[in-house]
FIDRENNU-418212 format. One record per residue: residue in three letters; chain; x negated, y negated, z of N, C-alpha, C in turn. Coordinates in steps of 0.05 Angstrom, whole numbers, plus 5000, padded with zeros to 4 digits. Layout:
<r><code>ALA</code><unit>A</unit><n_px>X</n_px><n_py>Y</n_py><n_pz>Z</n_pz><ca_px>X</ca_px><ca_py>Y</ca_py><ca_pz>Z</ca_pz><c_px>X</c_px><c_py>Y</c_py><c_pz>Z</c_pz></r>
...
***
This chain:
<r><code>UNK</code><unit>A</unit><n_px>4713</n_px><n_py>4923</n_py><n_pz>5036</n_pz><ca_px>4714</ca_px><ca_py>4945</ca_py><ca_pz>5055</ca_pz><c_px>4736</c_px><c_py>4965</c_py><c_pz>5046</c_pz></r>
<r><code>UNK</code><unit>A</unit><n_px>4732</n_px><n_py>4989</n_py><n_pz>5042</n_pz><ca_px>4745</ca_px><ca_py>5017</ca_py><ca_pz>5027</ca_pz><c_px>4757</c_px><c_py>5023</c_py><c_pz>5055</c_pz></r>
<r><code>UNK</code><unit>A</unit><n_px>4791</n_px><n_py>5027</n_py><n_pz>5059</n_pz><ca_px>4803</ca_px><ca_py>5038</ca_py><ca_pz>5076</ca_pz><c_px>4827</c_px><c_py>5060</c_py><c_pz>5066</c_pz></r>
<r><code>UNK</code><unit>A</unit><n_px>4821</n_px><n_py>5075</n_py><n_pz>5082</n_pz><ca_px>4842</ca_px><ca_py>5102</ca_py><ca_pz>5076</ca_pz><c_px>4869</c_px><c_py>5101</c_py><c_pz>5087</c_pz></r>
<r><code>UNK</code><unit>A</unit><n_px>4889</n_px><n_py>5104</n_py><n_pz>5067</n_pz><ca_px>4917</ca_px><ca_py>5111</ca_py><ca_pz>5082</ca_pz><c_px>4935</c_px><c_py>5133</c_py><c_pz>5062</c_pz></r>
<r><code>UNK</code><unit>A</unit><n_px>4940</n_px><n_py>5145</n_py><n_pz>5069</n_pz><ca_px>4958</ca_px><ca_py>5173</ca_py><ca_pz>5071</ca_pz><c_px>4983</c_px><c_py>5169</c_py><c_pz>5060</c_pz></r>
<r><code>UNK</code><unit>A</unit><n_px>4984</n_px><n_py>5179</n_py><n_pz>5044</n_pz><ca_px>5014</ca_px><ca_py>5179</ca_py><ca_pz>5020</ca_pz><c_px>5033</c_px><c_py>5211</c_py><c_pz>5021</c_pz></r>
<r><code>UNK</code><unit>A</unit><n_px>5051</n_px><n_py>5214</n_py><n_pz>5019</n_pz><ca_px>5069</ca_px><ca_py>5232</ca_py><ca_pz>5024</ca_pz><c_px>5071</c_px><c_py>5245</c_py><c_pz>4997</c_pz></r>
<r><code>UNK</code><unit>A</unit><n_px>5072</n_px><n_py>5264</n_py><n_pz>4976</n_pz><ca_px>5080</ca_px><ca_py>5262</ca_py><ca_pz>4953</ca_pz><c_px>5093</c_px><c_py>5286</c_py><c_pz>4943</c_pz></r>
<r><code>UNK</code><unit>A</unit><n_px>5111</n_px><n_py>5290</n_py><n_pz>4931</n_pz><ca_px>5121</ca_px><ca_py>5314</ca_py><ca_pz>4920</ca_pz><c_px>5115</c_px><c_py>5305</c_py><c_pz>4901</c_pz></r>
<r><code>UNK</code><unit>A</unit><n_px>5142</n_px><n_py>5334</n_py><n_pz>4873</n_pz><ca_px>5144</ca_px><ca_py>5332</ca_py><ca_pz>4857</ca_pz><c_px>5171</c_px><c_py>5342</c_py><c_pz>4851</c_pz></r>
<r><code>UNK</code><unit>A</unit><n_px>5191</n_px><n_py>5325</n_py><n_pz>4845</n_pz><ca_px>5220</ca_px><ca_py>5325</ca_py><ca_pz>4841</ca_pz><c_px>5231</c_px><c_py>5323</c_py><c_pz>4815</c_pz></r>
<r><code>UNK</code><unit>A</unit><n_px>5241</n_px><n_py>5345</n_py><n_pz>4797</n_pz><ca_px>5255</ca_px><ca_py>5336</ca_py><ca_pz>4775</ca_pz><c_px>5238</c_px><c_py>5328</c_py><c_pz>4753</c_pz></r>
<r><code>UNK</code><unit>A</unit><n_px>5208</n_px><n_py>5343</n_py><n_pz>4756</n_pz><ca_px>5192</ca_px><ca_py>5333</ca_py><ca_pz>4729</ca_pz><c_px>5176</c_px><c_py>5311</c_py><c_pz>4732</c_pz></r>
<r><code>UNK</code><unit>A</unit><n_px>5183</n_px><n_py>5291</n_py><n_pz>4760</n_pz><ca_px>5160</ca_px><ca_py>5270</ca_py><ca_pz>4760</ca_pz><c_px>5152</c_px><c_py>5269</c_py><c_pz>4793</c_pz></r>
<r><code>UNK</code><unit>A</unit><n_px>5129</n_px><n_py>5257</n_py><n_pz>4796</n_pz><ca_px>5120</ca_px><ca_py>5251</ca_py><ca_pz>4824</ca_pz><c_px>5123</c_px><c_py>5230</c_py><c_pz>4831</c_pz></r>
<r><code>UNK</code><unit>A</unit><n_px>5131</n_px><n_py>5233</n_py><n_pz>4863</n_pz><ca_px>5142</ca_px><ca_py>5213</ca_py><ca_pz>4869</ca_pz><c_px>5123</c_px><c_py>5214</c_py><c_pz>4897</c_pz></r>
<r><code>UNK</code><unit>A</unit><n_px>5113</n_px><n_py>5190</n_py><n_pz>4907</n_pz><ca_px>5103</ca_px><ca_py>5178</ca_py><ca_pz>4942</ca_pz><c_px>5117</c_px><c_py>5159</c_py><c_pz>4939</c_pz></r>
<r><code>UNK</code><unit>A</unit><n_px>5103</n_px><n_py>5158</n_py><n_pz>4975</n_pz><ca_px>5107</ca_px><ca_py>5143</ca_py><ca_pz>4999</ca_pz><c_px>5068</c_px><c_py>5137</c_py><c_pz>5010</c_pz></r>
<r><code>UNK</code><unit>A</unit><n_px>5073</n_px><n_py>5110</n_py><n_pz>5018</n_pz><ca_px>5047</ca_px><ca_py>5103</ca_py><ca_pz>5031</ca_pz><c_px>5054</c_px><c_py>5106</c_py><c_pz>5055</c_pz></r>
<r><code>UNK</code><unit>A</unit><n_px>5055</n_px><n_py>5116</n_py><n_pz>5073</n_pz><ca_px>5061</ca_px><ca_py>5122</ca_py><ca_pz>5103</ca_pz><c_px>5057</c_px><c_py>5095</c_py><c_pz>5121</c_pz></r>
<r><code>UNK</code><unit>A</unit><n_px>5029</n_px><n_py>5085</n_py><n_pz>5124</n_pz><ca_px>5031</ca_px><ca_py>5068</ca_py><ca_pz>5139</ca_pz><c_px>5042</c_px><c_py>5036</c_py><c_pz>5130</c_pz></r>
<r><code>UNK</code><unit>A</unit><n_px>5047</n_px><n_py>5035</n_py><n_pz>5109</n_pz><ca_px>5060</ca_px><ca_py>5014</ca_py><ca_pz>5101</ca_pz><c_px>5089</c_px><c_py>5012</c_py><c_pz>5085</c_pz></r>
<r><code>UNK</code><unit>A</unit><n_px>5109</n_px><n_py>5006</n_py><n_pz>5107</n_pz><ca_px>5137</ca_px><ca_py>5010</ca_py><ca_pz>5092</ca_pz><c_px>5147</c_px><c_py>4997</c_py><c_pz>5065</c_pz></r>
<r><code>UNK</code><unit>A</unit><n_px>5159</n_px><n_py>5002</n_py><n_pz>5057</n_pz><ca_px>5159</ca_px><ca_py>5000</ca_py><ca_pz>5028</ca_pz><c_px>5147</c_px><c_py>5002</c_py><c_pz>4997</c_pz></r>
<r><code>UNK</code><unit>A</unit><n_px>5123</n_px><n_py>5013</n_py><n_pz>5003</n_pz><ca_px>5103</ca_px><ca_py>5023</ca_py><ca_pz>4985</ca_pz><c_px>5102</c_px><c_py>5055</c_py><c_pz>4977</c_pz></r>
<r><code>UNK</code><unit>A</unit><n_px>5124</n_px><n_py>5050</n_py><n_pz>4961</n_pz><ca_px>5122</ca_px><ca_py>5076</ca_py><ca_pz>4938</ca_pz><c_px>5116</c_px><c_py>5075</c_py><c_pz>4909</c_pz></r>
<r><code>UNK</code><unit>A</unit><n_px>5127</n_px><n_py>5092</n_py><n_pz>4888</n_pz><ca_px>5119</ca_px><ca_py>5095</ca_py><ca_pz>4862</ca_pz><c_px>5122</c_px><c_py>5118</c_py><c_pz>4853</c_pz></r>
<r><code>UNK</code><unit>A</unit><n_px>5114</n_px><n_py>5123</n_py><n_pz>4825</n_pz><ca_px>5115</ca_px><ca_py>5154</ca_py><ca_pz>4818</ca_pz><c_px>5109</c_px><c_py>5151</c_py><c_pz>4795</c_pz></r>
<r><code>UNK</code><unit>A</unit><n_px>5110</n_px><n_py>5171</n_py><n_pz>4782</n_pz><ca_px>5087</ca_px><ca_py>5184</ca_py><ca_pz>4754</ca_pz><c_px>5088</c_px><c_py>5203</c_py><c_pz>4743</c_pz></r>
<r><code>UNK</code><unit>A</unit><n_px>5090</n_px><n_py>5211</n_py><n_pz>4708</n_pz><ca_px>5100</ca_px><ca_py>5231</ca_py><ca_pz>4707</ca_pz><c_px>5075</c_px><c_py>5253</c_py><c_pz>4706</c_pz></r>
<r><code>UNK</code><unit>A</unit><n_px>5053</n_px><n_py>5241</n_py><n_pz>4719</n_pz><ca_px>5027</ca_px><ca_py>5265</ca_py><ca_pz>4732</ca_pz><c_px>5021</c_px><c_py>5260</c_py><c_pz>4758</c_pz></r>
<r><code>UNK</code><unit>A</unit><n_px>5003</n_px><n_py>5277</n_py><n_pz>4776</n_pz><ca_px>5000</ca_px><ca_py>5265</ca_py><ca_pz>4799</ca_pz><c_px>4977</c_px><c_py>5248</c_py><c_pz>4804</c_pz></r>
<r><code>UNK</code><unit>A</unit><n_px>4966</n_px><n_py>5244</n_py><n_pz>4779</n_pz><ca_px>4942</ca_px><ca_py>5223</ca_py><ca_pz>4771</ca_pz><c_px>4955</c_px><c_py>5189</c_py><c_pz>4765</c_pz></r>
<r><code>UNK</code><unit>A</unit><n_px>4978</n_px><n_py>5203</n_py><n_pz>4749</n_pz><ca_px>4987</ca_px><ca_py>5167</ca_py><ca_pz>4738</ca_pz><c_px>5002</c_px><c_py>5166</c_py><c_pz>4767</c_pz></r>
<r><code>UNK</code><unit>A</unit><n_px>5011</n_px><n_py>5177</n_py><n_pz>4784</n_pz><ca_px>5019</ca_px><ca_py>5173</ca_py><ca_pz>4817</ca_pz><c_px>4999</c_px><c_py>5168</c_py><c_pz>4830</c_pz></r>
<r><code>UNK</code><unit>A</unit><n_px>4985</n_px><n_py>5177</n_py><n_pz>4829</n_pz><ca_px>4963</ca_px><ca_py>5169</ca_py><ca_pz>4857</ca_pz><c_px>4954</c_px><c_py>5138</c_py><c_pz>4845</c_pz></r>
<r><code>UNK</code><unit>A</unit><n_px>4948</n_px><n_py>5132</n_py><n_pz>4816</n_pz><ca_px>4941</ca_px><ca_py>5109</ca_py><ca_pz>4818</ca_pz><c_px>4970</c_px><c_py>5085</c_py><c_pz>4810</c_pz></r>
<r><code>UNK</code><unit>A</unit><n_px>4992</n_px><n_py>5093</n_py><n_pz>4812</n_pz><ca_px>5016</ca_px><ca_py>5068</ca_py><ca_pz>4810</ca_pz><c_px>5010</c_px><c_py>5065</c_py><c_pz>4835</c_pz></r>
<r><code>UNK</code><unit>A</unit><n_px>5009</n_px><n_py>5091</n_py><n_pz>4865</n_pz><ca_px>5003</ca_px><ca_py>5078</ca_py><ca_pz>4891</ca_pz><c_px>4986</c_px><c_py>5066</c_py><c_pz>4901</c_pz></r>
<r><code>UNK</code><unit>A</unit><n_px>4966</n_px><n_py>5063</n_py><n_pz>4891</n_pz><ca_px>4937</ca_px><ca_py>5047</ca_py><ca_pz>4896</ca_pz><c_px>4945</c_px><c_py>5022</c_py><c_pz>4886</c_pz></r>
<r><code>UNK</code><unit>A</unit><n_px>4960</n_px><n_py>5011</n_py><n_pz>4862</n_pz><ca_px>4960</ca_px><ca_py>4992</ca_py><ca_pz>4849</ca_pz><c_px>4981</c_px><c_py>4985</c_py><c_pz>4869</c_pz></r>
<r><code>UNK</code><unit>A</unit><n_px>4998</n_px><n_py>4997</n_py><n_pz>4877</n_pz><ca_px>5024</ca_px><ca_py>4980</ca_py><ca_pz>4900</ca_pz><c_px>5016</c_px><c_py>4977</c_py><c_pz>4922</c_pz></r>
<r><code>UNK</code><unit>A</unit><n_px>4994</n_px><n_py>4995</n_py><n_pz>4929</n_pz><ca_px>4988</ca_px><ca_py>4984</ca_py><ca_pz>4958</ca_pz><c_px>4975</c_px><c_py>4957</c_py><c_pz>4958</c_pz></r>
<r><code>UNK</code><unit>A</unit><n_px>4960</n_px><n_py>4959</n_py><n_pz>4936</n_pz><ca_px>4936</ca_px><ca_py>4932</ca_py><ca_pz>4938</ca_pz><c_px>4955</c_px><c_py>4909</c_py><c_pz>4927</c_pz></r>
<r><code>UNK</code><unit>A</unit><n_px>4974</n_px><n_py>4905</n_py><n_pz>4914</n_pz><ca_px>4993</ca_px><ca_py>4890</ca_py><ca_pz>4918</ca_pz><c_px>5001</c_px><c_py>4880</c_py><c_pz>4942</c_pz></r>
<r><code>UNK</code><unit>A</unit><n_px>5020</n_px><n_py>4899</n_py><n_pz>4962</n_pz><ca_px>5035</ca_px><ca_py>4892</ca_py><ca_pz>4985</ca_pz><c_px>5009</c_px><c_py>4886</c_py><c_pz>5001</c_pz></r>
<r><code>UNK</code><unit>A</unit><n_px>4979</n_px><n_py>4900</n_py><n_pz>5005</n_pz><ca_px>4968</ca_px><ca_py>4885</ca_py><ca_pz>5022</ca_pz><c_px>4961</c_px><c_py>4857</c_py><c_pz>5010</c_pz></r>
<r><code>UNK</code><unit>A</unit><n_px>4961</n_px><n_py>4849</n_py><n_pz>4997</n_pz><ca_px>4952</ca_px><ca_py>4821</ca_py><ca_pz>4989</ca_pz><c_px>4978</c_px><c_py>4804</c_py><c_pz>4989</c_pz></r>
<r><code>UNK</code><unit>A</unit><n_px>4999</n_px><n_py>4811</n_py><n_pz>4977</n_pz><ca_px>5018</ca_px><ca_py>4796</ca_py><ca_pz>4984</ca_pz><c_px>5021</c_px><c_py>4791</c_py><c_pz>5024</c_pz></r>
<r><code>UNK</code><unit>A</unit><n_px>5021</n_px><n_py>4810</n_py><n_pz>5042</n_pz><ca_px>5019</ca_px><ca_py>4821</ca_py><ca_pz>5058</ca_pz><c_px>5002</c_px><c_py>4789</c_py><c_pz>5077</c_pz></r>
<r><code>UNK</code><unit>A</unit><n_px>4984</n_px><n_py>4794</n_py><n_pz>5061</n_pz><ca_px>4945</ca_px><ca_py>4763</ca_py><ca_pz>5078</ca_pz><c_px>4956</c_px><c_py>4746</c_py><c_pz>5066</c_pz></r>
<r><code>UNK</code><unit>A</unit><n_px>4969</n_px><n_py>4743</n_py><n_pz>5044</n_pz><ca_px>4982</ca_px><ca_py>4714</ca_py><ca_pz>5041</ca_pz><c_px>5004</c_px><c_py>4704</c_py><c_pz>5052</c_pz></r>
<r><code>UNK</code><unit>A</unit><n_px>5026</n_px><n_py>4724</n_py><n_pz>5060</n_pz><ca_px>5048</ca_px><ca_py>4708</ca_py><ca_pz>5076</ca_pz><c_px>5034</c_px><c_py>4712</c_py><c_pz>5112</c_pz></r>
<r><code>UNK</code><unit>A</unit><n_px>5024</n_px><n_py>4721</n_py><n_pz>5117</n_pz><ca_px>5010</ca_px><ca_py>4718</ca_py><ca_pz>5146</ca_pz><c_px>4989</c_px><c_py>4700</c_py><c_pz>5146</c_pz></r>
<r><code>UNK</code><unit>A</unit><n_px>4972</n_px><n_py>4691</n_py><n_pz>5119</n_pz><ca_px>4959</ca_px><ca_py>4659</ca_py><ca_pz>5123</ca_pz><c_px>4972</c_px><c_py>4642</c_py><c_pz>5131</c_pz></r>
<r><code>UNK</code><unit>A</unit><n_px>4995</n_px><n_py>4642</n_py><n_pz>5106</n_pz><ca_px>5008</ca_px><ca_py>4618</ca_py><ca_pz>5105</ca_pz><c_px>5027</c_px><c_py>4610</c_py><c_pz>5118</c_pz></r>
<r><code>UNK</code><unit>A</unit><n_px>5037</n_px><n_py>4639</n_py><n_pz>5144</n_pz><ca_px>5052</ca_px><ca_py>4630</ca_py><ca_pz>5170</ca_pz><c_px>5033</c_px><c_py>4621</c_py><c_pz>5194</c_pz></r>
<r><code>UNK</code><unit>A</unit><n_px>5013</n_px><n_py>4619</n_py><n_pz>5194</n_pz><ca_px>4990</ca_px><ca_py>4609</ca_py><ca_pz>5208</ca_pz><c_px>4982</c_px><c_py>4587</c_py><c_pz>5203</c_pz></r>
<r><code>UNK</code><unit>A</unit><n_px>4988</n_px><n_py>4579</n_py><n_pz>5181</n_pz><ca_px>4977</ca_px><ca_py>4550</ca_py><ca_pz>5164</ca_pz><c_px>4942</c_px><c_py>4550</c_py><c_pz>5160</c_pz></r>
<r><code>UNK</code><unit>A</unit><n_px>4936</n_px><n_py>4528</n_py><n_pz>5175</n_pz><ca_px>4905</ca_px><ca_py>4518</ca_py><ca_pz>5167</ca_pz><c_px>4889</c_px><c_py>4539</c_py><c_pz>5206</c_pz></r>
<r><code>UNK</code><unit>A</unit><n_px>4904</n_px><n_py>4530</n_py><n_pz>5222</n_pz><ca_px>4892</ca_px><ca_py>4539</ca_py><ca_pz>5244</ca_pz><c_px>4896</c_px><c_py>4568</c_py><c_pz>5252</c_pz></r>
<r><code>UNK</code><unit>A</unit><n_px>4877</n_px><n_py>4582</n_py><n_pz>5250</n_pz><ca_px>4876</ca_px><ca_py>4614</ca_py><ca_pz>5249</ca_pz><c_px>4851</c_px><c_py>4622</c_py><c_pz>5254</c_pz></r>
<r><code>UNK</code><unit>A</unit><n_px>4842</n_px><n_py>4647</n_py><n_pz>5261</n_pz><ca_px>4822</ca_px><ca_py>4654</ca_py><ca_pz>5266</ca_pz><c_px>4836</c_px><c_py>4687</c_py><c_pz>5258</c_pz></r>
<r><code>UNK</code><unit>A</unit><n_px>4807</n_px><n_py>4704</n_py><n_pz>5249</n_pz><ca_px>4817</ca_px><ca_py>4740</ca_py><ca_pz>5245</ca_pz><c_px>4796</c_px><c_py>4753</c_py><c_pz>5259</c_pz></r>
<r><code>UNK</code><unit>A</unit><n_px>4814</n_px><n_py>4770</n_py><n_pz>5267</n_pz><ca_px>4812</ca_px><ca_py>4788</ca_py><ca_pz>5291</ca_pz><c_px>4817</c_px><c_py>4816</c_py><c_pz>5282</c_pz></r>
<r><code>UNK</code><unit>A</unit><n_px>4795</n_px><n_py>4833</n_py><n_pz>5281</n_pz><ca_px>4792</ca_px><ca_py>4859</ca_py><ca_pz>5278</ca_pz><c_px>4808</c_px><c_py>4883</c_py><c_pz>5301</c_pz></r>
<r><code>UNK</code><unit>A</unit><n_px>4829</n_px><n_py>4901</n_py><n_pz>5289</n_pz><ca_px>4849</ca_px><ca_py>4912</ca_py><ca_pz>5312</ca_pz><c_px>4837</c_px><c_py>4946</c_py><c_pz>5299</c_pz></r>
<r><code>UNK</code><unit>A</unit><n_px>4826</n_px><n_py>4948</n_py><n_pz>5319</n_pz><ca_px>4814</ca_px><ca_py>4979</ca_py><ca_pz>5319</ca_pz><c_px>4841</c_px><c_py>5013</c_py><c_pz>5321</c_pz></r>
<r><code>UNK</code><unit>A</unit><n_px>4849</n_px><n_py>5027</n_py><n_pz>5312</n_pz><ca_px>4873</ca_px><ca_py>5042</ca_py><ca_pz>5330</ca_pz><c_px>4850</c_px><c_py>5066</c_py><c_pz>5326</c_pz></r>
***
């Protein structure tokens, strides 16, 4: 499932730099706004996966998932 989230980005000093907005700590940069847009795709899908693994594995074996609409 393809979901959209919104990155902040300038360009400071010769390189580009984001922010993923809805997820804190997910930045990166590039010295195009191509090799940026994809170091932030590659960090996001990192932190969300790291992200389903420590919320499995604070749930253990008994869990169930639950779709949160905003």
């Amino acid at each position: 499932m393809k979901r959209n989230f919104k990155a902040v980005i300038k360009q400071d000093e010769g390189w580009w730099i984001g922010w993923v907005e809805e997820i804190p700590g997910v930045n990166s940069q590039g010295k195009t706004r191509a090799e940026l847009m994809k170091n932030l795709r590659s960090a996001l899908r990192e932190a969300l996966e790291f992200n389903s693994q420590e919320a499995r594995a604070a749930a253990h074996d008994d869990f169930e998932e639950a779709m949160i609409l905003v």
